[in-house]
C-alpha positions as CSV (number, residue, x, y, z in Angstrom):
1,X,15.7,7.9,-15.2
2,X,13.2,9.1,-13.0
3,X,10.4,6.9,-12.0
4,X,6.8,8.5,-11.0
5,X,4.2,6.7,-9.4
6,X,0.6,7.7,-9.8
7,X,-2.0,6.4,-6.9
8,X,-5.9,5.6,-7.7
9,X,-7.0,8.5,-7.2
10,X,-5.1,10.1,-9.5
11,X,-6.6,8.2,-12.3
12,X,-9.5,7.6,-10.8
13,X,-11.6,9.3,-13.9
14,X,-11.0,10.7,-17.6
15,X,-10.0,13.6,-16.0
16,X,-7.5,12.6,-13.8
17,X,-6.1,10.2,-17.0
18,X,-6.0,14.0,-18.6
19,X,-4.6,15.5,-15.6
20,X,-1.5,12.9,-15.9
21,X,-0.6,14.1,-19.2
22,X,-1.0,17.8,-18.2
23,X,1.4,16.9,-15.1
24,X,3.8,15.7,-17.6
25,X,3.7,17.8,-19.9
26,X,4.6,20.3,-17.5
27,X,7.3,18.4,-15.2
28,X,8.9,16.5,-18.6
29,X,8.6,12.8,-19.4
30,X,11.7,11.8,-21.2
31,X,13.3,9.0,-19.3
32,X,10.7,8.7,-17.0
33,X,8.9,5.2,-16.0
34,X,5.2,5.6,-14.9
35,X,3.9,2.9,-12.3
36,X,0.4,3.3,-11.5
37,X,-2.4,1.6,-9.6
38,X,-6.1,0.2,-10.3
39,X,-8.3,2.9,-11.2
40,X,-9.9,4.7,-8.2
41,X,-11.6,2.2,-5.9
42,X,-11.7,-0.4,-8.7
43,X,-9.3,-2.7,-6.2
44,X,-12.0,-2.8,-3.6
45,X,-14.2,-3.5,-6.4
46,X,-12.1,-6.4,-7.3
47,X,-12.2,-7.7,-3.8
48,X,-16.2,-7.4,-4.1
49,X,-15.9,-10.2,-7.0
50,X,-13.3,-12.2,-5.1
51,X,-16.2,-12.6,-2.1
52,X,-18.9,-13.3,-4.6
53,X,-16.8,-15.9,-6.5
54,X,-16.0,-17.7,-2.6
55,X,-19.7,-17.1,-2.0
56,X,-20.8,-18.9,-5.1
57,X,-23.2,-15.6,-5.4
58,X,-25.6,-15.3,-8.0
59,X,-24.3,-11.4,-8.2
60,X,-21.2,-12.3,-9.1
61,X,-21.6,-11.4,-12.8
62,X,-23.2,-8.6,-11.8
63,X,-20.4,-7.5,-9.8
64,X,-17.7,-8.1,-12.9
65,X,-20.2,-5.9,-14.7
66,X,-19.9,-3.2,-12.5
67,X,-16.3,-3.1,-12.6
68,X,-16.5,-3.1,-16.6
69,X,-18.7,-0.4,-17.1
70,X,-17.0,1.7,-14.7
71,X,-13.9,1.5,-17.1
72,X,-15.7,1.7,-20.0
73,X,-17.1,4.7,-18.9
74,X,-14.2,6.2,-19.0
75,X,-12.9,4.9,-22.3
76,X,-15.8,6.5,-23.7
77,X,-14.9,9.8,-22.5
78,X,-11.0,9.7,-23.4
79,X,-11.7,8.3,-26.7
80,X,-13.7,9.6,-29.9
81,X,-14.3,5.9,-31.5
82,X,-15.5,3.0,-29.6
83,X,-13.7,0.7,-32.5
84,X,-10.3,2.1,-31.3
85,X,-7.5,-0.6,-30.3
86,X,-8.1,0.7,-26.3
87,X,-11.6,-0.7,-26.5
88,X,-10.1,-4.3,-27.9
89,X,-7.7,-4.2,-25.3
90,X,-9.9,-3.6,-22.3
91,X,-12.1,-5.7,-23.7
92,X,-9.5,-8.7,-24.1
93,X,-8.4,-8.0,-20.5
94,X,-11.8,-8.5,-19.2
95,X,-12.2,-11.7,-21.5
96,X,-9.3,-12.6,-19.3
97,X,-10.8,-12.4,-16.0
98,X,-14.1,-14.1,-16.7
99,X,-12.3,-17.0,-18.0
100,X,-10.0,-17.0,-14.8
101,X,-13.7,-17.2,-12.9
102,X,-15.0,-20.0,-14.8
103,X,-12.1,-22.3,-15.1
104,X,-10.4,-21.9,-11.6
105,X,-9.9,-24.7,-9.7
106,X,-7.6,-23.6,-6.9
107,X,-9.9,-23.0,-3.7
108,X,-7.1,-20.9,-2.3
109,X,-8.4,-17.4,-1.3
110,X,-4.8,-15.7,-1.5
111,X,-4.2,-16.7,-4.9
112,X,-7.4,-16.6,-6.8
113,X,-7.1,-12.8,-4.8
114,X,-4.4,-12.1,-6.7
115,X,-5.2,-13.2,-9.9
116,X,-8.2,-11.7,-9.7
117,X,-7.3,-8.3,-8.0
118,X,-4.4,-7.7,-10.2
119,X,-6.7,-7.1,-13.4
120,X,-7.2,-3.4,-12.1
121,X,-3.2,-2.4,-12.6
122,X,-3.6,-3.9,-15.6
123,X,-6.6,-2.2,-17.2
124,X,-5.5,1.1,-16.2
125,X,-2.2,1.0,-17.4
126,X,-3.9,-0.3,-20.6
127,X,-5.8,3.1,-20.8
128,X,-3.2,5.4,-20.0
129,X,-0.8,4.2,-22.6
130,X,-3.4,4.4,-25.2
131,X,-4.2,7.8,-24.0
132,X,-0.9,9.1,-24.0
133,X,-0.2,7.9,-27.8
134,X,-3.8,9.2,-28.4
135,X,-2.2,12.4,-27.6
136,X,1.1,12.1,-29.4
137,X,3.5,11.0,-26.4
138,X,5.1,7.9,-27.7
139,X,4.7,5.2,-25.0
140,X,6.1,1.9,-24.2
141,X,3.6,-0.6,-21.8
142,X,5.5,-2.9,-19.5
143,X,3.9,-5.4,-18.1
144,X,5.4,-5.7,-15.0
145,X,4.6,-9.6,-14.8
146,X,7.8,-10.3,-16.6
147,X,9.7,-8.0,-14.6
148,X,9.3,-8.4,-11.2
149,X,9.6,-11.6,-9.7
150,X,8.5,-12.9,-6.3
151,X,7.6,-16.0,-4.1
152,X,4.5,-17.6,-4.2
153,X,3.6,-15.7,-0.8
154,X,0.0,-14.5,-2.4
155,X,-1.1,-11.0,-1.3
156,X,1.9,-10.4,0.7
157,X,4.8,-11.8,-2.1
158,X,8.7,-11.3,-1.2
159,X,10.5,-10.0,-4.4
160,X,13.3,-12.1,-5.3
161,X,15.7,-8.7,-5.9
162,X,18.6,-11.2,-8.3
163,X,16.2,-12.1,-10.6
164,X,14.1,-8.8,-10.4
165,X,17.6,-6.4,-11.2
166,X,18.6,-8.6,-14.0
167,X,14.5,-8.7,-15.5
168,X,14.9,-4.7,-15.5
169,X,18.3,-3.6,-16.6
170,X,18.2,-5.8,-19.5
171,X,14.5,-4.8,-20.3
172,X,14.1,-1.7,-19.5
173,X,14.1,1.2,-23.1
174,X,15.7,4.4,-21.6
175,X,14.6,7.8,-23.6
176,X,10.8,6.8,-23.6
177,X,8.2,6.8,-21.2
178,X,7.6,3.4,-19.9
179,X,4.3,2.6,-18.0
180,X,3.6,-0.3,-15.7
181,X,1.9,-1.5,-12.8
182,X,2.6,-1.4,-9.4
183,X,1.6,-3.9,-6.9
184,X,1.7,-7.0,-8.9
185,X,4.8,-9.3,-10.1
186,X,5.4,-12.9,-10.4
187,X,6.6,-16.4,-9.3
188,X,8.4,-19.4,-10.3
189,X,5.4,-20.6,-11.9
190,X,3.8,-18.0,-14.1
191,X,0.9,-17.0,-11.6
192,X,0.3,-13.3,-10.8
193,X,1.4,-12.1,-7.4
194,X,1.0,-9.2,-5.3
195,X,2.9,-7.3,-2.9
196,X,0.8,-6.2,-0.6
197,X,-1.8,-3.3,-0.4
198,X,-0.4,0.3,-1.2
199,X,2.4,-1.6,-3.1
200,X,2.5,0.4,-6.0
201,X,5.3,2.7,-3.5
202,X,7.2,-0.5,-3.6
203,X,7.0,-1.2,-7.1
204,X,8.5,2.4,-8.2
205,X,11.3,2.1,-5.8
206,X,12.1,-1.7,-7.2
207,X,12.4,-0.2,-10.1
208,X,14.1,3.0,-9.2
209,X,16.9,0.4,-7.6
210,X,17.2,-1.2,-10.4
211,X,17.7,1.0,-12.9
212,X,19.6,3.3,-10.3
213,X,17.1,6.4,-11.5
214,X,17.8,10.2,-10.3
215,X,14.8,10.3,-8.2
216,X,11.1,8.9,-7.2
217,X,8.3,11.2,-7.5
218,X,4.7,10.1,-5.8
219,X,1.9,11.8,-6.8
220,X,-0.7,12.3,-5.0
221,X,-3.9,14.4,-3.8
222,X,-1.9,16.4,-1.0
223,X,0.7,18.6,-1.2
224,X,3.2,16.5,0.3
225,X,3.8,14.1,3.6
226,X,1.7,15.9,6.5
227,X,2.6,15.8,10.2
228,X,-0.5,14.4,10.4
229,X,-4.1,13.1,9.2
230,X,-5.8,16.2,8.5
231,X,-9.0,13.7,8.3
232,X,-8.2,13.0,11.6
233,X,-6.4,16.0,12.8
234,X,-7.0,19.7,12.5
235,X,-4.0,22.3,11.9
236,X,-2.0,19.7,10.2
237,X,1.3,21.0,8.4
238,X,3.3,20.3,5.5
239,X,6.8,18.7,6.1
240,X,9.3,20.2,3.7
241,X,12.2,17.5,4.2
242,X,12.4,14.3,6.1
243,X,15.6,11.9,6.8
244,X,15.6,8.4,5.3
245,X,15.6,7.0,8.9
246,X,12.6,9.2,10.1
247,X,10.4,7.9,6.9
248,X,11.1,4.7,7.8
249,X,10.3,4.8,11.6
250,X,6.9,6.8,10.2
251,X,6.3,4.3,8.3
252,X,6.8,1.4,10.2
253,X,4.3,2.7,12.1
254,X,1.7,3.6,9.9
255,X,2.1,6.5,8.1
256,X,-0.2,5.8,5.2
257,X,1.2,8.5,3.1
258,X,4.9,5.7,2.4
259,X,4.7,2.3,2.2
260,X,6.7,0.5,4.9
261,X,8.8,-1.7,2.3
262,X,9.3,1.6,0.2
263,X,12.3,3.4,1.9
264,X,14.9,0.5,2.2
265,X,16.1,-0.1,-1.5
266,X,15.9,4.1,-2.1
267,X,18.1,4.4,1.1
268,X,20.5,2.0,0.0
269,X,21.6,3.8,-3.0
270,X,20.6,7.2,-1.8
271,X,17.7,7.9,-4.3
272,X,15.7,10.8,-2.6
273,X,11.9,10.1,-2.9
274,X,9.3,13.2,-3.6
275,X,5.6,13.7,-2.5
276,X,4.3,16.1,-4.6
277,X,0.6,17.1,-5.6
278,X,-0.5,16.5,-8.8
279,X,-2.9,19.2,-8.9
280,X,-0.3,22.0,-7.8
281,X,3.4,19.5,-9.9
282,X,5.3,22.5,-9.7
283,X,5.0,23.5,-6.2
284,X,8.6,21.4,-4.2
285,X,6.4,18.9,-1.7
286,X,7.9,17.3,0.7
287,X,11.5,15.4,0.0
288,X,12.8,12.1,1.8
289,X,16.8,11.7,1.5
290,X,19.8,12.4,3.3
291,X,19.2,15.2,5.6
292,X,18.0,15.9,8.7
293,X,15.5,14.5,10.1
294,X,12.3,16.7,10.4
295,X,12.2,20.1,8.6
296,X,10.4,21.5,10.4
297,X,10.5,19.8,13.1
298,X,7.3,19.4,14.4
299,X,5.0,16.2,16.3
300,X,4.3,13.7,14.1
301,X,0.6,12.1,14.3
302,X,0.3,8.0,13.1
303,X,-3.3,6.8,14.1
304,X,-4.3,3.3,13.0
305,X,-8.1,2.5,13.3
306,X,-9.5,-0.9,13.6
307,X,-6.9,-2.2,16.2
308,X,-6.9,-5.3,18.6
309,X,-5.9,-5.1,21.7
310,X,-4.8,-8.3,23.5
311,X,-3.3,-9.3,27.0
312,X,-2.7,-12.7,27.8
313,X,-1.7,-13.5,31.5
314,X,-0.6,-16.7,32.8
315,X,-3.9,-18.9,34.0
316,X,-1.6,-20.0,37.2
317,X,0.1,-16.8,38.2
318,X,3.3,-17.9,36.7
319,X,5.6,-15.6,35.4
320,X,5.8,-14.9,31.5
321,X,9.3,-15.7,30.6
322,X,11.3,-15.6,27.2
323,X,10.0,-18.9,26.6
324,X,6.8,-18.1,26.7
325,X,7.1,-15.2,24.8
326,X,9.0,-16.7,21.8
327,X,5.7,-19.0,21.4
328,X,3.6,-16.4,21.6
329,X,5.5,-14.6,18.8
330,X,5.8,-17.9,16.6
331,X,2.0,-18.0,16.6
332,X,1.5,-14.2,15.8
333,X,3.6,-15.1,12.9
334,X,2.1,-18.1,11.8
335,X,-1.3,-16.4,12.2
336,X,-0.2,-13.1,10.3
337,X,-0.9,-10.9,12.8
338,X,0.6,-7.6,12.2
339,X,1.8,-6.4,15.7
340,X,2.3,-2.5,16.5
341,X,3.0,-2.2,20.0
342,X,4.2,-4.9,22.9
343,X,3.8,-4.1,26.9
344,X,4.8,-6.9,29.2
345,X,4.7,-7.3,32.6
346,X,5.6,-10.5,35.0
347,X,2.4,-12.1,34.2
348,X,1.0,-10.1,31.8
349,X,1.8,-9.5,28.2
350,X,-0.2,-7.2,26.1
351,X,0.0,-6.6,22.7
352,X,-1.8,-4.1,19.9
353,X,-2.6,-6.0,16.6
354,X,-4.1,-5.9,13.1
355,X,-5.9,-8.8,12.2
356,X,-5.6,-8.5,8.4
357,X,-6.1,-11.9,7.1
358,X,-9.1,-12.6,9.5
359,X,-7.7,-14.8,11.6
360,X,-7.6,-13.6,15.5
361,X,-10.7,-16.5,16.2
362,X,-8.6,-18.9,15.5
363,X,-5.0,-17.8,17.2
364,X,-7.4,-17.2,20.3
365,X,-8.8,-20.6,21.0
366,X,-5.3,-21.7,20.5
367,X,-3.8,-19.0,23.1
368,X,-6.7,-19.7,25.2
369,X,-5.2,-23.2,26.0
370,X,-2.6,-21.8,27.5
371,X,-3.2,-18.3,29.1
372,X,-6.0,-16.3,30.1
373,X,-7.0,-14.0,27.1
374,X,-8.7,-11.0,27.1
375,X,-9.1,-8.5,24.6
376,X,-10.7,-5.3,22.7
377,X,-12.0,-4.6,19.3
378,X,-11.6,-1.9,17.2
379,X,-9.5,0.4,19.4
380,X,-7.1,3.0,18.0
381,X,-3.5,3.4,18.0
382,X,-2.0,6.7,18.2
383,X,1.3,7.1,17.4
384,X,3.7,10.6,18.4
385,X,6.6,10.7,16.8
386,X,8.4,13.7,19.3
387,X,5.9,14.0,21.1
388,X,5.3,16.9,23.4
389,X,2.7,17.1,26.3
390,X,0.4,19.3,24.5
391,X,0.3,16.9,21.7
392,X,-0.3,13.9,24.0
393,X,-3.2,15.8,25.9
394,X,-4.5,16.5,22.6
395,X,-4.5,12.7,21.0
396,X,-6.4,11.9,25.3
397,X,-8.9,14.3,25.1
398,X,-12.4,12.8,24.8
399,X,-11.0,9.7,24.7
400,X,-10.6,6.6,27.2
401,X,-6.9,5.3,27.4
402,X,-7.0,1.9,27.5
403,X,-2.2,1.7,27.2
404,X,0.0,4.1,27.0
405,X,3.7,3.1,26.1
406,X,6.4,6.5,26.2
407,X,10.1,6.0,24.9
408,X,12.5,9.0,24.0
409,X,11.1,9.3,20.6
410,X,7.9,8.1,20.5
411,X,5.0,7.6,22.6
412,X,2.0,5.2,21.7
413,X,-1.6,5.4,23.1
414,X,-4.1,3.0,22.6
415,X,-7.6,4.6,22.9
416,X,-11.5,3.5,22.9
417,X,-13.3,6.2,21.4
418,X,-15.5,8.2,23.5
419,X,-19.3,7.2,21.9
């Protein structure tokens, strides 16, 4: 099988649900399994709701209705007849969601999130398969909730592979195309999970392990996986092939165009993964597989916006031993911080963060008892994967460089943007 995996912004409007079935009609769809994500920014949309529900907003319906007459909209442009089994099912799904609201009584953020959030996968998928029949391709919708199966880690789930591989193969119709979601799955007790944002990636390769599929195709607005950001970088070029251990050090630091958790189960059984445009599906893209490592072989640009930068030195001079620095890691972990870069020194240790969950305040009061802290808001991490001095010059320029971290491979710069 092959397994495709179509982003928001691919189906973001009827004509990007149309665009899918042009793109397969082209590229074939015979033992292929579809995952696809909420429809264009419908997820943020759903995170709009999940504040107004904690707020105990007055807008909150309003905000529900937004998200259902943005899909409705579309309905009404795929479809001829309002009374066709697409509308019901929407409908019902959205029936779904509003009863979640009013009858919740966990006051757990993560897992209301995820119950909540989760309805965009689901409503998508929903319209896709009942566009593809509308258009004579028969379909078979998976819902992915009795497939995949996780912990009860909410918004960040671990997938519990055993049960997941044995879910799939059994379930799984070959000689069809199958569509699903990504980003969601389950846990021991019934309750939607997630796996993190961008998981949709993740899903296609759990289910290209699985099913040990010839390839995974991600389709997306580019032509492929770019040495760079061209929002942020000018000149940026296509790469035509890169290693499996080259995605994966991209990836792990940052590169949005791969999901960090993606590479590992394709690398394990030697599935190659394709980024290809879905406005251009014929042209080759970029492929990650065995190989080497950058074709060609060019800088690679990573920059993560948003960043925290932290150094913590010892309030009596002391040095910062292992000790120390074990605690220090314990709390990132308990706090969820998600740490890009490290520099110590013998009283000083620095580190660059992402506060995801919100919660730096409180893991600073707590450090704060301990060391002296002092830190920077929203800086930016640049990453060079082979870097070169032109390339570092041009990531400095304009810019004031608050750490700069150089290793054989990769050098790191954290930067406040000139104003």
């Amino acid at each position: 099988m092959r397994v495709f995996k179509f982003g928001g912004a691919s189906v973001k409007d009827a004509d990007g649900i149309k665009n899918v079935y042009d793109v397969l009609q082209k590229v074939g769809y015979e033992d292929v399994l579809l995952v696809v994500s909420a429809m264009g920014k419908t997820t943020n949309a759903l995170e709009t709701v999940v504040s107004a529900y904690f707020d105990k907003s007055a807008s909150l319906q309003s905000t529900v209705q937004e998200v259902k007459k943005y899909h409705n909209q579309i309905l009404l442009d795929l479809f001829e007849d309002d009374k066709s089994e697409v509308f019901t099912a929407v409908n019902n799904l959205f029936f779904d969601l509003e009863y979640f609201l009013s009858h919740n009584k966990s006051p757990n953020y993560n897992f209301v999130y995820d119950q909540i959030v989760s309805f965009g996968e689901l409503i998508s998928t929903t319209i896709l398969s009942h566009f593809m029949s509308f258009m004579g391709i028969k379909t078979t919708w998976i819902d992915v909730r009795n497939f995949i199966k996780t912990d009860s880690t909410y918004r960040d789930a671990e997938v519990d592979w055993e049960v997941t591989q044995k879910n799939i193969s059994k379930n799984v119709k070959r000689k069809v195309l199958n569509i699903t979601q990504g980003f969601i799955g389950y846990d021991d007790n019934g309750f939607t999970t997630t796996l993190g944002r961008e998981g949709s990636d993740y899903t296609a390769a759990i289910f290209a392990y699985c099913l040990n599929a010839e390839s995974v195709t991600i389709w997306k607005d580019v032509p492929g996986v770019m040495n760079a950001d061209p929002r942020y970088f000018e000149n940026a070029s296509l790469l035509n092939q890169i290693s499996y251990r080259e995605a994966i050090e991209l990836a792990f630091y940052g590169a949005s165009v791969i999901h960090p958790k993606t590479l590992q189960p394709l690398q394990k059984k030697e599935i190659p993964l394709f980024v290809k445009s879905f406005i251009n599906p014929l042209l080759p893209g970029t492929s990650v597989s065995k190989g080497e490592d950058l074709v060609p072989f060019l800088p690679c640009f990573i920059v993560k916006k948003n960043q925290l930068l932290v150094s913590l030195s010892s309030i009596d001079f002391s040095f910062i031993m292992e000790e120390n620095i074990s605690e220090i890691f314990g709390l990132l972990h308990q706090y969820k911080m998600k740490v890009s870069l490290i520099q110590n020194s013998a009283i000083s240790f620095s580190i660059c963060v992402e506060d995801k969950f919100g919660n730096f305040n409180e893991l600073k009061n707590i450090l704060a008892k301990k060391f002296k802290v002092s830190y920077n808001e929203n800086v930016s991490l640049y990453t060079i994967r082979h870097f070169n001095e032109k390339a570092s010059q041009m990531v400095e320029e304009n810019k004031e460089v608050l750490l700069k971290q150089v290793s054989r491979e990769t050098m790191q710069i954290v930067t406040k943007d000139a104003s």
